[in-house]
C-alpha positions in Angstrom: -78.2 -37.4 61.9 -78.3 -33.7 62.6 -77.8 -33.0 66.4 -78.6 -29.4 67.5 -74.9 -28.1 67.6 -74.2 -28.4 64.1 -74.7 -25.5 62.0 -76.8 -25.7 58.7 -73.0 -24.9 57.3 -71.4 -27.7 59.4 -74.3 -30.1 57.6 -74.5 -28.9 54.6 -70.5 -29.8 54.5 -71.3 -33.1 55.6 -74.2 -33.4 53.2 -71.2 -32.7 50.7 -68.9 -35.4 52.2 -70.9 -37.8 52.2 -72.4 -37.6 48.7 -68.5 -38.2 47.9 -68.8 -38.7 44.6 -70.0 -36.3 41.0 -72.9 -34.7 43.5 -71.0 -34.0 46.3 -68.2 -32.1 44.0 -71.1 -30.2 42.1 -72.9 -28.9 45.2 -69.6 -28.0 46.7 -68.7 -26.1 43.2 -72.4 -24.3 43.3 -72.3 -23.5 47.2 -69.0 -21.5 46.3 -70.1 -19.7 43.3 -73.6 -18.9 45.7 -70.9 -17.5 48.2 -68.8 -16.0 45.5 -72.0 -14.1 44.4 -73.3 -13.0 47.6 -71.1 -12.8 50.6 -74.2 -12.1 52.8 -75.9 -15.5 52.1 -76.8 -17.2 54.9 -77.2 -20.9 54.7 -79.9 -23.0 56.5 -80.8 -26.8 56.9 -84.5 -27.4 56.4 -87.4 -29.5 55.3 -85.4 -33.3 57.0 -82.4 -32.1 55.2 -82.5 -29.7 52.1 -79.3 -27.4 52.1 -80.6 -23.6 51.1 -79.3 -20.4 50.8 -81.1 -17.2 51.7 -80.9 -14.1 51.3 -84.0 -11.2 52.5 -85.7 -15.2 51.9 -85.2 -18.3 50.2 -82.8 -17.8 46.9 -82.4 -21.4 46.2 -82.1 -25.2 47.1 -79.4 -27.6 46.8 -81.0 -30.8 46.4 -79.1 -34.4 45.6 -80.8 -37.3 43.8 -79.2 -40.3 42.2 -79.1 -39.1 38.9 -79.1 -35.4 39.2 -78.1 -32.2 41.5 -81.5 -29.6 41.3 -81.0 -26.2 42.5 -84.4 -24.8 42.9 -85.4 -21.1 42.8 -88.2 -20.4 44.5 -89.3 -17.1 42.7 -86.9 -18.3 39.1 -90.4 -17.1 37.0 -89.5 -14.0 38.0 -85.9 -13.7 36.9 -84.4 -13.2 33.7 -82.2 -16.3 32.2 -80.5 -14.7 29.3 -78.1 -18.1 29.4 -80.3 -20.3 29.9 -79.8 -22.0 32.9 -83.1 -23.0 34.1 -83.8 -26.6 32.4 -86.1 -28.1 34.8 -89.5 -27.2 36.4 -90.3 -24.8 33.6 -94.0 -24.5 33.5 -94.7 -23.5 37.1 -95.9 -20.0 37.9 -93.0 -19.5 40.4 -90.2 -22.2 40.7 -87.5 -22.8 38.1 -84.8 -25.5 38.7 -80.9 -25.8 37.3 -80.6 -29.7 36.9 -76.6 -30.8 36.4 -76.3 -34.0 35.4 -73.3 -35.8 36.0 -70.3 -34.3 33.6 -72.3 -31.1 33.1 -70.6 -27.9 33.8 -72.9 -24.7 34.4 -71.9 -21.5 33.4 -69.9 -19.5 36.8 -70.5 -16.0 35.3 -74.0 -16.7 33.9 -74.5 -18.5 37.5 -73.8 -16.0 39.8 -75.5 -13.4 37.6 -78.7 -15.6 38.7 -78.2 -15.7 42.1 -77.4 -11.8 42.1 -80.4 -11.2 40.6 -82.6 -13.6 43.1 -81.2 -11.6 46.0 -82.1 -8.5 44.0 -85.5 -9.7 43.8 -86.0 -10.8 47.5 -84.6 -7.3 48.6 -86.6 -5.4 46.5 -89.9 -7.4 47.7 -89.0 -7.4 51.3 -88.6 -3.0 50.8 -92.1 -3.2 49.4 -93.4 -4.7 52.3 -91.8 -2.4 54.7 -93.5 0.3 53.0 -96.9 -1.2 52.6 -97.0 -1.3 56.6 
C-alpha cells in the first residue's frame, strides 16, 4: 500500500491505474480539469486513501465506488451551481457531491467554474480569519 516516499500525487496516479477501467478514466479527466482550473492545487492522500485537492483547505474529494465516481465539496452549500452539477448529497448544510456514473460526461467549463469558485471561497474565509486575529 502507500509507503512514506510516495507522494499523494504519485498515489493518487496509482489510485487511477489501478481503477483501470470507466473510474479510473473519469478521475483522471476530473484531476486535470481541477489542475486546469487552479494551477496552485495541491493534492493530498488522506482518510486510508481518499485523493483530495486543496486549496487555502479542502476544495474537494475524489472518491471511487463500484458504481459511481463522487467528488465531494466540502463547503458546495455555499457555492453557486448555475449548471447544475451538484446531484448528490443535496440536503446537507455544507457538503454537495458531483456523482458521474459510468458514460456520464460533466460539463469542463461549468466544472472548472466550480472549482474556481471553491478556491474563491476558501481564500476569502482563510483572509477573514487573518483579520479576526
Amino acid at each position: 500500500m502507500a509507503s512514506q516516499s510516495e507522494s499523494a500525487s504519485e498515489l493518487i496516479t496509482k489510485r487511477i491505474a489501478e481503477l483501470g477501467d470507466w473510474r479510473g478514466k473519469t478521475l483522471s479527466r476530473m484531476r486535470k480539469l481541477i489542475k486546469e482550473a487552479d494551477t496552485d492545487v495541491v493534492e493530498e492522500w488522506k482518510w486510508m486513501g481518499t485523493p483530495i485537492w486543496s486549496h487555502d483547505g479542502i476544495i474537494c474529494t475524489g472518491e471511487s465506488y463500484k458504481n459511481v465516481v463522487k467528488l465531494t465539496f466540502f463547503k458546495g452549500a455555499s457555492l453557486k451551481d448555475p449548471a447544475r452539477l451538484f446531484n448528490s448529497s443535496l440536503d446537507g448544510n455544507a457538503r454537495r457531491a458531483i456523482d458521474i456514473h459510468e458514460g456520464e460526461e460533466v460539463d469542463a467549463s461549468a466544472f472548472k467554474d466550480l472549482i474556481r469558485a471553491a478556491v474563491a471561497l476558501n481564500s476569502s474565509a482563510k483572509k477573514s480569519s487573518k483579520r479576526a486575529k
